[in-house]
N, C-alpha and C positions, 0 to 999 in steps of 0.2 A: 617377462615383460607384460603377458599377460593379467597376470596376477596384480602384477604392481597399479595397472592403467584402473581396472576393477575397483581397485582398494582406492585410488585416487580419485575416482569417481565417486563413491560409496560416500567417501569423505566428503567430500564437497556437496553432495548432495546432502546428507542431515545436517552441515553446518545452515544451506538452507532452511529448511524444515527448520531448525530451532529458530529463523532469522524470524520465517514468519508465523508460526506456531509458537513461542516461546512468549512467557507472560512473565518475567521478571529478568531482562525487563520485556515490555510487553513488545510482542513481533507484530507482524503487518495485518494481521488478519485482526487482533485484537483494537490495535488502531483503526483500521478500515470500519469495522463493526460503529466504533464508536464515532464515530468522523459520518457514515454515513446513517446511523440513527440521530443525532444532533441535526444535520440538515434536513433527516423526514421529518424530525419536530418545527422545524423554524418554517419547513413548507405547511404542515400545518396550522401554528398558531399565527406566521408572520410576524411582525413586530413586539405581537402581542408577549412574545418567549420572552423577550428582554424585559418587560412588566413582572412576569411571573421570576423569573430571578435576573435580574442587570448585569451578573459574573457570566452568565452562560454566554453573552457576545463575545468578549476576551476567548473564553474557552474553546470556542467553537474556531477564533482563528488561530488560536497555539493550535490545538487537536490538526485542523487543515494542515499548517505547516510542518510538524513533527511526521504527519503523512506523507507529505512531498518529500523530504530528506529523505526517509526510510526507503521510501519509490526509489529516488534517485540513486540511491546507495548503491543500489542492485541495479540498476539500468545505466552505469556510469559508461563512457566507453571503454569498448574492454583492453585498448591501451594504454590507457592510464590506470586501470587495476583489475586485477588478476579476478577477481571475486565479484566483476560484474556478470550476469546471468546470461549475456550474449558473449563473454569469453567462456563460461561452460558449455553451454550447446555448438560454441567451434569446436572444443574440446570432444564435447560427444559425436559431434558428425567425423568429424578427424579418427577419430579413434572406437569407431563403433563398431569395429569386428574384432576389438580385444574388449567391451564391454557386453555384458551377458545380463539381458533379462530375464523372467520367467517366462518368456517366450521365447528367447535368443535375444539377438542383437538388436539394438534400436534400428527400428525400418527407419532410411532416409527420407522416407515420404512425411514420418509422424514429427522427424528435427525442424525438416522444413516448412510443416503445417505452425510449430510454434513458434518461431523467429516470424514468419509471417504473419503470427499475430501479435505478435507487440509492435513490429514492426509499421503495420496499420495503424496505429497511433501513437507515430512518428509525432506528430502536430503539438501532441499534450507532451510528448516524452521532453522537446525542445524548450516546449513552455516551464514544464516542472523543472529541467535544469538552468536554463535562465532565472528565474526568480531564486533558485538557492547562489549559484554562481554570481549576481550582480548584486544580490540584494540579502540574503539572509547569511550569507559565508563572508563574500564580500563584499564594502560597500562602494557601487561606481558611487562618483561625484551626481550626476545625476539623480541618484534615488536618494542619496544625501539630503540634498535640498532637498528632493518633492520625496517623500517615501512612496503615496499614493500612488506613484507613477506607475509602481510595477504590474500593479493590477491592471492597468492602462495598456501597458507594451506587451504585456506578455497574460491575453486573459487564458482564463478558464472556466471550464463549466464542471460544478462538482459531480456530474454524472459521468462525465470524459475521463473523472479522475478514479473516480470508484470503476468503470472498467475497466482501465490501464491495470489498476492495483488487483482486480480480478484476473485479469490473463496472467500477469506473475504470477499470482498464486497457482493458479491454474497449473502452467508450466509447470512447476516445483511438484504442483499434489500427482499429476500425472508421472513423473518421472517415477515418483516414491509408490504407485499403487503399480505402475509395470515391474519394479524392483521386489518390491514385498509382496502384493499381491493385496496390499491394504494401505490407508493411509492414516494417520493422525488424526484422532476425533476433533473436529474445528468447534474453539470457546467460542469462535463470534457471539452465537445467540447466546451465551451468559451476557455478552458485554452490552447486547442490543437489547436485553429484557434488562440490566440493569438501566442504563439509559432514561428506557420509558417508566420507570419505575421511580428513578430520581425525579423526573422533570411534571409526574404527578403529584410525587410528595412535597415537590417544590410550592407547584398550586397551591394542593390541599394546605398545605400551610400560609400561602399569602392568602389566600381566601379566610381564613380563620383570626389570620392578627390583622388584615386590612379589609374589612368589609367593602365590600364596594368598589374595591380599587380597578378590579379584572372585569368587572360588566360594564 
């Protein structure tokens, strides 16, 4: 029995790890990278970002929402699917003296440290399921007519969201570095030096075929 809970554990943990370390397709941390290097740009230039290339608006609200699914995915409730990240840490409190760290067993203190932090932002978890459940999965009648509405009913603040998506990760990279004793080299910074890399050469190019257009 022991053996089996272990292996069941083990399992469900690197199907994490690939969910958010995996880059084809790309998992949460490579999204998150990119999602919040696109808003330090837009809080830098402001408007100006849309001048410098007019695709990047659209981009930056696909990237936002492609975000929030992935979020949601893993934070669904965990009776409606087995594979949300608060049905594994029941899993691991339940069952945590047949799973075996490099220390021994997960302490009760460190499951309940993490449920408690996602759980502290309850507020965005509600909002990011709302705007996929009403609006981008399905459509109420309401957001039908007005689309704009949902960023109305249901706001958010992209820093609310990028910690949300940090403490998942979080969770996940802590499980895997009590387990192994190491974790998974994180691409973010490829994807956040690509980013800033794009959105200069973007300039440098409109600067070059439209003079004048960006001062």
């Amino acid at each position: 029995m022991k053996a089996q809970i272990q292996a069941n554990y083990e399992e469900r943990l690197f199907s994490y790890v690939a969910l958010i370390q995996g880059t084809e397709p790309p998992g949460l941390v490579p999204k998150l990278a990119v999602y919040r290097e696109l808003t330090r740009q837009h809080s830098r230039h402001g408007v100006r970002l849309w001048e410098i290339e007019p695709l990047l608006h659209p981009l930056l609200f696909s990237v936002e929402t492609d975000l929030h699914l992935a979020t949601a995915r893993l934070l669904e409730d965990p009776r409606r699917a087995d594979g949300s990240l608060f049905a594994f840490l029941d899993f691991c409190t339940k069952n945590r003296s047949n799973i075996t760290w490099k220390s021994g067993p997960p302490e009760v203190e460190v499951l309940e440290k993490q449920i408690n932090e996602l759980e502290a932002r309850r507020k965005t978890i509600n909002a990011i399921m709302s705007r996929r459940d009403k609006f981008f999965a399905h459509l109420d009648k309401r957001y039908f007519k007005d689309p704009a509405r949902i960023y109305i009913d249901y706001p958010l603040d992209a820093d609310d969201v990028i910690g949300l998506v940090n403490a998942v990760i979080g969770v996940i990279t802590e499980h895997q570095l009590e387990l192994k004793g190491s974790a998974a080299i994180s691409v973010g910074e490829f994807y956040t030096i690509g980013i800033d890399n794009m959105v200069r050469n973007l300039e440098t190019g409109r600067r070059k075929n439209f003079p004048g257009q960006l001062d």
